[in-house]
N, C-alpha and C positions, 0 to 999 in steps of 0.2 A: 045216835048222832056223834059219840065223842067214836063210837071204832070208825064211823065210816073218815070224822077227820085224821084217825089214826092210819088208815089205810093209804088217804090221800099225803100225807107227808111220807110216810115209806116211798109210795112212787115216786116225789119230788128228790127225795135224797137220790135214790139209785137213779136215776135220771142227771141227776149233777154228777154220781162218781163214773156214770157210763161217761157223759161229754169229759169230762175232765183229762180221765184215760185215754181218748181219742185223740182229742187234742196233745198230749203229752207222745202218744204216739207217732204221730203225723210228725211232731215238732223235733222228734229225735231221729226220726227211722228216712224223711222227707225233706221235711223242714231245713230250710237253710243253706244248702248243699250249692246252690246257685254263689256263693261267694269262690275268689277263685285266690290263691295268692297272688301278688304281685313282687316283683323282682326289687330287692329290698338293698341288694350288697354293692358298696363303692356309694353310696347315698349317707350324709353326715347322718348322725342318730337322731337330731330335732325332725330332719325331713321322715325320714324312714316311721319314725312315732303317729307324724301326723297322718303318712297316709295310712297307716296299719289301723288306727284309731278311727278316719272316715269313714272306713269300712265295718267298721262294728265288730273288730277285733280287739282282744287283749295283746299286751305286748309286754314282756320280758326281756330284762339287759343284763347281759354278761361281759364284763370288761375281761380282755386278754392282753396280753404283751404283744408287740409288735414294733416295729420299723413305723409302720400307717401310721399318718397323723392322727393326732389324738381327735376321738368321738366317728372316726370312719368304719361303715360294716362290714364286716371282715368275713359273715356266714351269715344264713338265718336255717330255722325250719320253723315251719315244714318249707320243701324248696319250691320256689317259683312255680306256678301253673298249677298247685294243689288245689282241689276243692275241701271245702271246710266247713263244718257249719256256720252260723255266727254266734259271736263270742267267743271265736277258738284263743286258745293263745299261741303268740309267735314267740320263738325265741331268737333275737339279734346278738351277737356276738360282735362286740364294740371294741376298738381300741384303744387301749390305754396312754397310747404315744411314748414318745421319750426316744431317747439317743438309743436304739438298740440296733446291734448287727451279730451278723453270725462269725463266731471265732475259727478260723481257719485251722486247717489241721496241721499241729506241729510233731506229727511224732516223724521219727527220723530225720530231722533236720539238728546240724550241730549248736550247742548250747545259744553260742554269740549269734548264731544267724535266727533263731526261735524268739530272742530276748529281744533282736532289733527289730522283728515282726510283730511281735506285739505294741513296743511303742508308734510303730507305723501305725498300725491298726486306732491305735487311740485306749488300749487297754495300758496296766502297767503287771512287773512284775511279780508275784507273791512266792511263796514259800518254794526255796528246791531241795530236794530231796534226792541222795544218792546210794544208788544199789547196785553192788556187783552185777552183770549180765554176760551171759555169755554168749547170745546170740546177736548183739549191739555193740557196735565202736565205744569207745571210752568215751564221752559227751557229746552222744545224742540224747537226742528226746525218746524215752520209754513212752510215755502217757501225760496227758495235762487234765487238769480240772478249773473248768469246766471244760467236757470233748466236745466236739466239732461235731455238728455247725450247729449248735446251742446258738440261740438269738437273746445276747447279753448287752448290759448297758454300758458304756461306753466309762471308763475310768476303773472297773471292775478287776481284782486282780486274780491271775492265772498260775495258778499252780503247776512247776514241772516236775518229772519225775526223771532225772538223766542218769546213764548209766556208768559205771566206773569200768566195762570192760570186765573181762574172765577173771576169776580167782588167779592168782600167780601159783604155778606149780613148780616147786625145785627153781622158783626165781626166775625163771622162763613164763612169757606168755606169747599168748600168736599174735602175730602181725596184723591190723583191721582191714577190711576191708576198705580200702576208699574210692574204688575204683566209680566212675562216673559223677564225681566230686571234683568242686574247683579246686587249685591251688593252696589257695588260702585256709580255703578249711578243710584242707587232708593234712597241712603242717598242723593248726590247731586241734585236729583229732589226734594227730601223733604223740604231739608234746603233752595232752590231754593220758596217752594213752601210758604215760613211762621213756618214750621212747624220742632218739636223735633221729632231723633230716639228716643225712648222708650226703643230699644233693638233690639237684634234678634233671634229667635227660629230656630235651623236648625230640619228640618223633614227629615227622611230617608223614601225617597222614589222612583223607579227606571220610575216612568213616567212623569220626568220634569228632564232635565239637569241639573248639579250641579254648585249651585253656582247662578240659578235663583231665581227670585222673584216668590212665588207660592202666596201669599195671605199677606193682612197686616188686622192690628187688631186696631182700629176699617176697616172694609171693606171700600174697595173702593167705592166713594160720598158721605160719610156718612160727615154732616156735622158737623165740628169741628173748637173750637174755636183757631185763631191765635196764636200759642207757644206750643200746646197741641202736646203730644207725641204718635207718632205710632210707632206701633210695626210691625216688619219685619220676614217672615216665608219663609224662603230660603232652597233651595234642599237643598238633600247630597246624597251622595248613601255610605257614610262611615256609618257602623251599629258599636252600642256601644260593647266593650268587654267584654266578659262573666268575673264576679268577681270570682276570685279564692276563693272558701272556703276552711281553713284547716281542714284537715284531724281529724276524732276524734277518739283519742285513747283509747285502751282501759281498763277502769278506775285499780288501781292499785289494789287486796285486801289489808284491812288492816289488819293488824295482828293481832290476839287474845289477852286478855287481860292475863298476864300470870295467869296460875290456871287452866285458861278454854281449854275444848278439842271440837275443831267444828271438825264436820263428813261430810264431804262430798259427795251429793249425784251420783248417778253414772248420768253422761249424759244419756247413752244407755239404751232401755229401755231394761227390763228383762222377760224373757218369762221363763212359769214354765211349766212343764208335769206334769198333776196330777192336784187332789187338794193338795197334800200337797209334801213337800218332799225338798231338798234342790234346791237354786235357780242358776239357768243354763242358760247360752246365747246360743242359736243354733245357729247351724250353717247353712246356705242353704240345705243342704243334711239331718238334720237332721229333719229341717222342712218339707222338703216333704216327710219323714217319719212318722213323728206326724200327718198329715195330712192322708196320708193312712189307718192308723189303726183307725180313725176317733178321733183325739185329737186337741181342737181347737187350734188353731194357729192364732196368729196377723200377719198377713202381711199388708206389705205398702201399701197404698194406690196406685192402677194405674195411672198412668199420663193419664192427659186428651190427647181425640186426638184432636190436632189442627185444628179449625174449619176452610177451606179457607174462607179468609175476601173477600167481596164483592169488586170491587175497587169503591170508592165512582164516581156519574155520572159525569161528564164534564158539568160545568155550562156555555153555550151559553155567548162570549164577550157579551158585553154592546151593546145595537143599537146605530146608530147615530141619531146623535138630526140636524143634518144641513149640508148642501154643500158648502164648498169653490170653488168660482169661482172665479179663477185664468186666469188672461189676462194679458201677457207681450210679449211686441214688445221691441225685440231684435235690438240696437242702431246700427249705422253704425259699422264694423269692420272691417280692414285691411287684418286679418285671423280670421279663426273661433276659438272659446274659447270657454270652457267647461261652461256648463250653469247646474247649480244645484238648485233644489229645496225641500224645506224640508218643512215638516208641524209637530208641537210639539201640541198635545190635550192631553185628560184624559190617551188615550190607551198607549202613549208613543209617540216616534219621529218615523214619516216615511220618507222616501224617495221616492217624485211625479215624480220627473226626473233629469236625470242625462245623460248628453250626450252632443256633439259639435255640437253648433247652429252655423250659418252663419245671418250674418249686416242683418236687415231690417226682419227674421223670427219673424213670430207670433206666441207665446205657449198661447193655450188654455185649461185647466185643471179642470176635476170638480170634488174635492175630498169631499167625505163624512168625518166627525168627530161628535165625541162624547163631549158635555157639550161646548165648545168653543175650537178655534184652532189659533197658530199663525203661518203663513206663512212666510217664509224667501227664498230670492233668493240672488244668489253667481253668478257671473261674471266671471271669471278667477280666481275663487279662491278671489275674494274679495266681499265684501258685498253690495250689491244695491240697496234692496227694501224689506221691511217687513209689513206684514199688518195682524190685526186681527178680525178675526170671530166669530159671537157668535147667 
C-alpha cells in the first residue's frame, strides 16, 4: 500500500515538472511575441509611460541634455514596430531641457570678431591663452574649449586659444596673411602682428567682395622688420567718375585794326562752267546738267559702305589650377536649417550649395577653382567654418 502511494506521487511530481517546463517553454520560445512597439519619440514622457505600461511593458528613463523641452523623447529602443515579448523593457531617452545650443566654430576668426560672437551667441568669455604659431596670423583663434558644435548652456564660458604669430628671426617676421579679410580686421591682425598700416589702395575690381583684402605690399611671408609698414589693397566695385571737361568755345575774331579791310573767304566751295567766265554755285540740277554735256564737275566724295565688323572671338574662362574638397558633417539639430555654401577664387563668388540639411548629414563637395579659393559655410544664416585652398 504505502509503495504503491509511493509510486503514485512520483508520477504526480514528474507530471507537474513535465507541464511546468512546457508552459515555461511555450512562454519564452512563443509566448508573447504578438506585442509590437509603438512609436514612442516627440511624445512628453508621462504620455510615452502610460502607453508603454498599457501594453505590459517595463519602461526605463534616461535624461540627456538637449535644446527639447524638458521631459520630450528624444529616442527609444527597441525602435518602433519591434516585436517583443511582454514585460520587455524599453529604454526612453528623455530631455533634460535648459538653455542649450551648439557653439559655433571660432577657429580662424580674429580675437575681437571670436569675443563679439560669443556674446552674440549668449555665452561669455573665459580664459585666453597665447602661443607662438607659425602657421596662424597674430590674433586668430587656434582652438576653443568647448569645440564646436558641443550643445552647451547658455552663460557658460569659452575658452581661446590665439596665436601670437611666428617666432621673430633676427627681428624679422613674415608678413600675415590677410587676404579674403575685411578691412578692419586685417589692420587689427596687423597691429596684433608687430606691425604699421602703411595705407590702403582700393582696386575696382568685380571678382573679390567689397571691402576684402585682395593683396598687401610687401606680399604675404615676406619677411619684415618689427614696426615696418604694410600696405593694404582692398576691393571696391565703386569705378571712379568720369571728369567733366568744359566745353571749348569758339575763339572770338578780333577786329581789324581800323584803316584795314579783311575779305572773307567763302566756306563753300565754288564751281565754275567753263574755263572762264563769272563764278557760279550749282545747284543739284544744274550739275547733272554740266555733267551731261560732259563739263567736269566736282562732286562729294561718296560715303564709304560700312564694312560689317567681325564680332571679336570669345576667349575660353581661365582653367582651373585645383579642387576644393569640402567635407562638413552637419551638427545635431532640433529642425533642419538652411545650410550654404559659397566659394570666392579669381572667377568671382559661386554658390556650391544651398538647401535644408537635417542634424548628423554629411556634405561632400569637390569644387574645381582658379589661382586659390576660399570657402565659407553659413548655418542658419550665421557663420561656421571657413577654409582656404590654394
Amino acid at each position: 500500500m504505502i509503495g504503491k502511494i509511493l509510486r503514485w506521487a512520483i508520477v504526480l511530481a514528474l507530471l507537474v515538472i513535465l507541464i511546468s517546463g512546457s508552459v515555461a517553454f511555450y512562454t519564452v520560445f512563443f509566448g508573447g511575441k504578438d506585442l509590437v512597439i509603438p512609436p514612442l519619440r516627440e511624445m512628453s514622457v508621462l504620455d510615452a509611460v502610460e502607453s508603454a505600461e498599457r501594453m505590459g511593458l517595463e519602461v526605463r528613463i534616461e535624461q540627456i541634455d538637449s535644446s527639447v523641452p524638458v521631459g520630450t523623447v528624444l529616442a527609444q529602443w527597441p525602435d518602433p514596430g519591434t516585436k517583443v515579448r511582454k514585460d520587455k523593457t524599453v529604454i526612453l531617452k528623455v530631455s533634460k531641457g535648459g538653455n542649450r545650443q551648439a557653439i559655433t566654430d571660432l577657429r580662424g576668426l580674429e580675437q575681437g570678431q571670436a569675443l563679439r560672437m560669443i556674446e552674440e551667441q549668449g555665452f561669455s568669455a573665459g580664459e585666453i591663452l597665447r602661443v607662438h604659431d607659425g602657421n596662424r596670423p597674430a590674433g586668430t583663434v587656434i582652438a576653443q574649449n568647448p569645440a564646436s558644435p558641443a550643445m552647451i548652456e547658455g552663460g557658460r564660458k569659452i575658452e581661446l586659444l590665439i596665436s601670437m604669430g611666428p617666432l621673430p628671426k633676427d627681428g624679422r617676421i613674415p608678413v600675415p596673411d590677410l587676404a579674403q579679410r575685411d578691412e578692419k580686421t586685417a589692420r587689427e591682425l596687423l597691429l596684433q602682428s608687430g606691425l604699421r598700416v602703411g595705407g590702403v589702395e582700393y582696386v575696382n575690381t568685380q571678382h573679390t567682395p567689397d571691402g576684402m583684402v585682395m593683396a598687401t605690399r610687401p606680399k604675404a611671408g615676406a619677411m619684415i622688420r618689427q614696426g615696418d609698414a604694410v600696405v593694404i589693397q582692398v576691393a571696391t566695385s565703386r569705378r571712379k567718375e568720369p571728369e567733366l571737361v568744359p566745353e571749348t568755345r569758339a575763339a572770338t575774331p578780333t577786329p581789324p585794326p581800323q584803316g584795314e579791310v579783311v575779305v572773307e573767304q567763302p566756306q563753300t566751295p565754288v564751281r565754275q562752267i567753263g574755263p572762264a567766265g563769272p563764278v557760279q554755285t550749282l545747284t543739284p540740277e544744274q550739275q547733272e546738267l554740266a555733267g551731261a554735256i560732259g563739263l567736269p564737275v566736282d562732286r562729294p566724295p561718296a560715303a564709304a559702305t560700312p564694312t560689317p565688323s567681325t564680332p571679336p572671338a570669345v576667349r575660353p574662362g581661365p582653367a582651373s589650377t585645383g579642387t576644393a574638397r569640402i567635407r562638413y558633417q552637419v551638427p545635431p539639430l532640433t529642425k533642419p536649417l538652411s545650410l550654404k555654401i559659397e566659394m570666392v577664387d579669381a572667377t568671382g563668388t559661386k554658390a556650391l550649395h544651398g538647401r535644408d540639411v537635417k542634424g548628423g548629414e554629411f556634405i561632400s563637395l569637390d569644387a574645381p577653382f582658379v589661382t586659390e579659393a576660399v570657402v565659407t559655410v553659413y548655418l542658419g544664416g550665421e557663420f561656421v567654418w571657413q577654409e582656404r585652398y590654394k
